[in-house]
N, C-alpha and C positions, 0 to 999 in steps of 0.2 A: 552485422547485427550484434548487438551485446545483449547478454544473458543474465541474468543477477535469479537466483534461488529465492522466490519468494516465502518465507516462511511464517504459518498463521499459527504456532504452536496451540490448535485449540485443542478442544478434550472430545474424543473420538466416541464417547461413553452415553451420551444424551438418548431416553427414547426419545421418538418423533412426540409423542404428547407433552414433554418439556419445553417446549416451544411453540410459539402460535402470538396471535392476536390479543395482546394483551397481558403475555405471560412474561414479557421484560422488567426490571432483569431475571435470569434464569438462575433459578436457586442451586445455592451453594451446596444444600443438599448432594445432591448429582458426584458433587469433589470426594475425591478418595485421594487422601493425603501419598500413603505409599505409590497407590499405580501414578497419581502427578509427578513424584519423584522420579519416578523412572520414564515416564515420556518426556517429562524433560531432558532428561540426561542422552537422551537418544536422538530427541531433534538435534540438539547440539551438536550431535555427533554426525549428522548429516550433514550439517554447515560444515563442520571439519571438512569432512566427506566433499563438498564443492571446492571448499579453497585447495586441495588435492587433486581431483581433475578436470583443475586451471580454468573454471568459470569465472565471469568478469566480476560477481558482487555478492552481498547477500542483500535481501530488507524484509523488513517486517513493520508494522503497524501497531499504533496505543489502541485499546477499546479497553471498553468498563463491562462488566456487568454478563457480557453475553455469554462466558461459556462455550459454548462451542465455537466460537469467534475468537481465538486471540488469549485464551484464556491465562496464560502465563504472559500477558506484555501489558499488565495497568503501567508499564514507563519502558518505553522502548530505549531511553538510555543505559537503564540497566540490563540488558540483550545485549545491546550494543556491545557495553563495557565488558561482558563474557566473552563474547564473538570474537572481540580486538586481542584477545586474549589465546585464543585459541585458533588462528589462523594468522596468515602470515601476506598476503597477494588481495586479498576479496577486500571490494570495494563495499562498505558496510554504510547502507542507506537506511537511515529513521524515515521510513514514509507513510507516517511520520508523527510528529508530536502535537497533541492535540492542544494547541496553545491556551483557547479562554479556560480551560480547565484547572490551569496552572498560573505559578506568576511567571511571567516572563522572563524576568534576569534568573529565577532558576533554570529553566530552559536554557539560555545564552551560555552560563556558566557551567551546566554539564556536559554539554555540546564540545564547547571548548576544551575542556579535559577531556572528553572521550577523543578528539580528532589526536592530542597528544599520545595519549594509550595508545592508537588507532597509527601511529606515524602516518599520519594526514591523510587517513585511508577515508574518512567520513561524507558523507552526502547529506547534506539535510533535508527534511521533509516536513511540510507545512501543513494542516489541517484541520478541519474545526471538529468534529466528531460527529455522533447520531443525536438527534437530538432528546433518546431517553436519556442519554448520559448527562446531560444538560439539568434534566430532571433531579437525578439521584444526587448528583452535586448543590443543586438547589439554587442556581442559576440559569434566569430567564433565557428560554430558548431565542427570544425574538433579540436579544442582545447579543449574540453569539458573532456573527456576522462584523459588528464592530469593535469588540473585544479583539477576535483575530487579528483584525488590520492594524488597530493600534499596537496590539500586545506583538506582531512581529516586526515593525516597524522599529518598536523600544528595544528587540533580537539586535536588529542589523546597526541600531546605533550602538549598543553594547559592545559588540563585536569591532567596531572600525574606530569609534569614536577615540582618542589620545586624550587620556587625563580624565580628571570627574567632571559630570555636569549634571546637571536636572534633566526631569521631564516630568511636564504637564500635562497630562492627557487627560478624557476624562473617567477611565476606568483605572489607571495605575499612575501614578505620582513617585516621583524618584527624585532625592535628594544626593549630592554629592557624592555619588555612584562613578566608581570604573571597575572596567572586570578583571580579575586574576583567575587563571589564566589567560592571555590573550590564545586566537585557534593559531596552531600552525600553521594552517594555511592562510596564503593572502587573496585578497582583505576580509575572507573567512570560507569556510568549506562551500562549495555547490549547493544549489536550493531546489531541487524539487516541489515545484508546488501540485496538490491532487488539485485538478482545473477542470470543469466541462461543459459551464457554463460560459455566457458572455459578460456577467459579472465577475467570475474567477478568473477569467482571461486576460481582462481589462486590468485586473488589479496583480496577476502574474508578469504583464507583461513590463509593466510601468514599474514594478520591484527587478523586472532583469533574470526572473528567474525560469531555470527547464518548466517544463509540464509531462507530467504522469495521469492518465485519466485511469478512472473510478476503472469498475468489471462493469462496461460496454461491449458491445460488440464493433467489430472493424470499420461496418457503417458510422457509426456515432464516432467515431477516433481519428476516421478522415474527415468528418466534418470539423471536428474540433481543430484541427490541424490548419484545415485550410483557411477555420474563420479565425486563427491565430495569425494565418499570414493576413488577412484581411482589414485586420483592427492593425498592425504593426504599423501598415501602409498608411491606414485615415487617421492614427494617433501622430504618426512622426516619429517615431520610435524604435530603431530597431533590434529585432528580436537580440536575445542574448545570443554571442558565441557557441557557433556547434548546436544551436535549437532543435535541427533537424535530427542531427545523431543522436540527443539526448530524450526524445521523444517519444514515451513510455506508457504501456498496458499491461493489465494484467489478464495472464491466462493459466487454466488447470493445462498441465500435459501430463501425457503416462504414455511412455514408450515399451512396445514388448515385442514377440519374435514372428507373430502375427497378428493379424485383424481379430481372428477372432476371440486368443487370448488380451490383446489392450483392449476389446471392448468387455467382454467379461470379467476382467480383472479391475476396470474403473468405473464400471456400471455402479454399484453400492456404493463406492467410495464417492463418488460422483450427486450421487442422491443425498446421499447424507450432506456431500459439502454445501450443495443450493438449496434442498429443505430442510436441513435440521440448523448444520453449521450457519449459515448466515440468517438461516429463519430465526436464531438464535438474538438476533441484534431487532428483532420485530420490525424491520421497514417498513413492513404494506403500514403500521398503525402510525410510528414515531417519525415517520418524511412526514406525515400530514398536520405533524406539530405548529399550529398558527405560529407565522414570523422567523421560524429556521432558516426557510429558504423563500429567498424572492417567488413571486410569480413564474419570472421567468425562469427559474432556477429551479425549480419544481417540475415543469412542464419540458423543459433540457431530460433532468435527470428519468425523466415515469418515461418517457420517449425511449432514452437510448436503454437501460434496464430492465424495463418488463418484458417479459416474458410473450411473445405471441400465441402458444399454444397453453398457459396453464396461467397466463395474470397476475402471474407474481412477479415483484420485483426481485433479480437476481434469481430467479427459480426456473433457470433453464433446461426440460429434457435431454439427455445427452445429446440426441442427434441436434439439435436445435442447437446447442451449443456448440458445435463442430463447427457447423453452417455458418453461423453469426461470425465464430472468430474467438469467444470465451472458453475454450477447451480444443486441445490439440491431443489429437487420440490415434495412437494406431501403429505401424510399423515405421523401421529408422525411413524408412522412402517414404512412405506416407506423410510421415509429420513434419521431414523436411519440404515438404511441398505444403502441405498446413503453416510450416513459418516462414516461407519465403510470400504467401497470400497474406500473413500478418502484417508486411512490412508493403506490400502491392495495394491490397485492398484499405490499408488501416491505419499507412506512412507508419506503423511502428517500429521504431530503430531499435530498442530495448523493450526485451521481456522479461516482464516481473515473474517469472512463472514459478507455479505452485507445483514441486514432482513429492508433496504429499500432501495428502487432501482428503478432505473430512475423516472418512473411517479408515483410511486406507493404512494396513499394517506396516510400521517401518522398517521389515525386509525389503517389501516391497516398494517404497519409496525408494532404497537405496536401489534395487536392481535397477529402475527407473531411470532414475538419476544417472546412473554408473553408462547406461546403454545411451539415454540421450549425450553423455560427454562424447559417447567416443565414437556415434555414429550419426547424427544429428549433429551439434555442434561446428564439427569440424566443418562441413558443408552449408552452413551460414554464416557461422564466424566475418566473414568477408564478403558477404553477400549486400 
């Protein structure tokens, strides 16, 4: 199993009433310039902190608006471009960049410069966003879905294509265009795509690229998995190289020296990350955006996401979160049987996982961290 340091640098600071039904995006008010300064400088210092003991990657994600979501990455290539900077080993995955929000050959051509920075260390990561973000930008939510497909398809011709040429599309139009830099890597870095539908599947599978699902639980990630082998077979297609190993979710973990310090110690941090932190990004209201997402694609995501005991999307009770597969809690024994059920129950081969989360102080992310390297790890690594 491979490990990558998921990191949401959001802002730990939100009361629970800054967030809710309606309240996206969540006011700038909340920012206090100085303490930003220095959570920044500390997350960073965690990613050091991985690339140190010898974890396989970093990644983190673009959002807008939410605040306690992400709140320092409105452009994950510039993270990136820090991160490539200040480690030396860690595979540094954009998962990822929210394309219709952007023009595309920006995207192609920072990518490629950062995989330089980066000596080919890059992963790319593909995604459309929430659909308030859609909003505040001022582009039609219900068009979101074909902007993507075009806007990374004009990515992958950028990237391979030799010499200028056009494109036609009908959201971006490109004249006598080639890219400088080309990526170091051939015929351009790895692609993660965030997939959990049989829409996203369909269109991951036929671009040739991994898949990373949303924060599911293990149920919902073997399904995806399996109906990923399923479509591969009835399309004539087969999956990309290595699909299996690169087959990715995200989870919170907090490693500590017993049960009942990891559960007391990620109890609040825990709360905060699924009702403040991502309540922060308003799902229950902005998934119900007419035209974001298919039918079916709606009815995939409210399945594998809600919550059984509280009905929110992404708002899982700790214990409930254990159970499904979304949080890995407890001692180095414990959690090594909590990630060896991730990869049993969920086919996850890599975890995105999150060792600081929502409110959780960043001493204690690093103890976290420090403890899952050297006692956990080692005992999956190869599993």
């Amino acid at each position: 199993m491979k490990v990558f340091n998921m990191a949401l640098f959001g802002w730990p600071h939100l009361p629970r009433e800054a967030v809710g039904p309606g309240k996206y995006p969540v006011s700038n008010t909340y920012f206090d310039r100085e303490v930003g300064q220095e959570l920044l400088q500390k997350d960073l210092e965690l990613i050091e902190l991985t690339d140190e003991l010898g974890l396989d990657g970093f990644n983190t994600q673009e959002h807008h608006g939410a605040g306690g979501f992400c709140a320092f990455v409105p452009s994950t290539e510039i993270i990136a471009a820090a991160v490539s900077q200040r480690t030396k080993n860690l595979k540094i995955a954009l998962t990822g960049s929210c394309i219709p929000l952007h023009h595309p050959l920006a995207i192609a051509e920072q990518v490629a410069q950062l995989d330089h920075l980066s000596g080919g260390r890059i992963i790319w990561g593909a995604l459309r966003g929430a659909a308030g973000e859609y909003i505040s930008y001022n582009i039609n939510p219900a068009e979101s879905q074909e902007r993507f497909r075009e806007g990374f398809d004009l990515i992958i011709k950028a990237w391979t294509h030799e010499g200028p040429f056009d494109f036609d599309g009908k959201y971006y139009r490109v004249r006598n265009y080639n890219i400088w830099p080309r990526p170091l890597q051939r015929p351009h870095p790895p692609i993660w795509m965030a997939a959990n539908s049989h829409d996203s599947l369909d269109f991951a599978i036929k671009r040739n690229a991994y898949v990373a699902t949303p924060f599911v639980g293990c149920e919902r990630t073997r399904e995806t998995w399996t109906l990923a082998h399923q479509m591969s077979d009835d399309l004539g297609i087969p999956l990309v190289e290595d699909f299996d190993d690169w087959f990715a979710s995200v989870c919170v973990v907090y490693v500590a020296n017993s049960e009942e310090q990891a559960h007391e110690e990620a109890q609040e941090a825990l709360d905060y990350h699924f009702f403040t932190a991502v309540g922060s990004i308003d799902l229950d209201t902005t998934a119900l955006v007419p035209g974001h997402m298919s039918v079916k694609g709606l009815q995939s995501w409210l399945r594998g996401s809600t919550s059984k005991e509280t009905g929110k999307i992404i708002g899982f009770p700790v214990a409930e979160a254990i159970e499904n597969g979304t949080a890995i809690v407890g001692t180095p024994e414990t959690c090594v049987k909590l990630a060896k059920r991730q990869k049993e129950n969920g086919k996850r081969n890599v975890l995105l996982a999150m060792f600081q989360f929502g409110n959780l102080p960043q001493d204690k992310a690093a103890a976290n961290l420090r403890l899952f390297a050297s006692k956990v790890y080692p005992e999956i690594r190869d599993y």
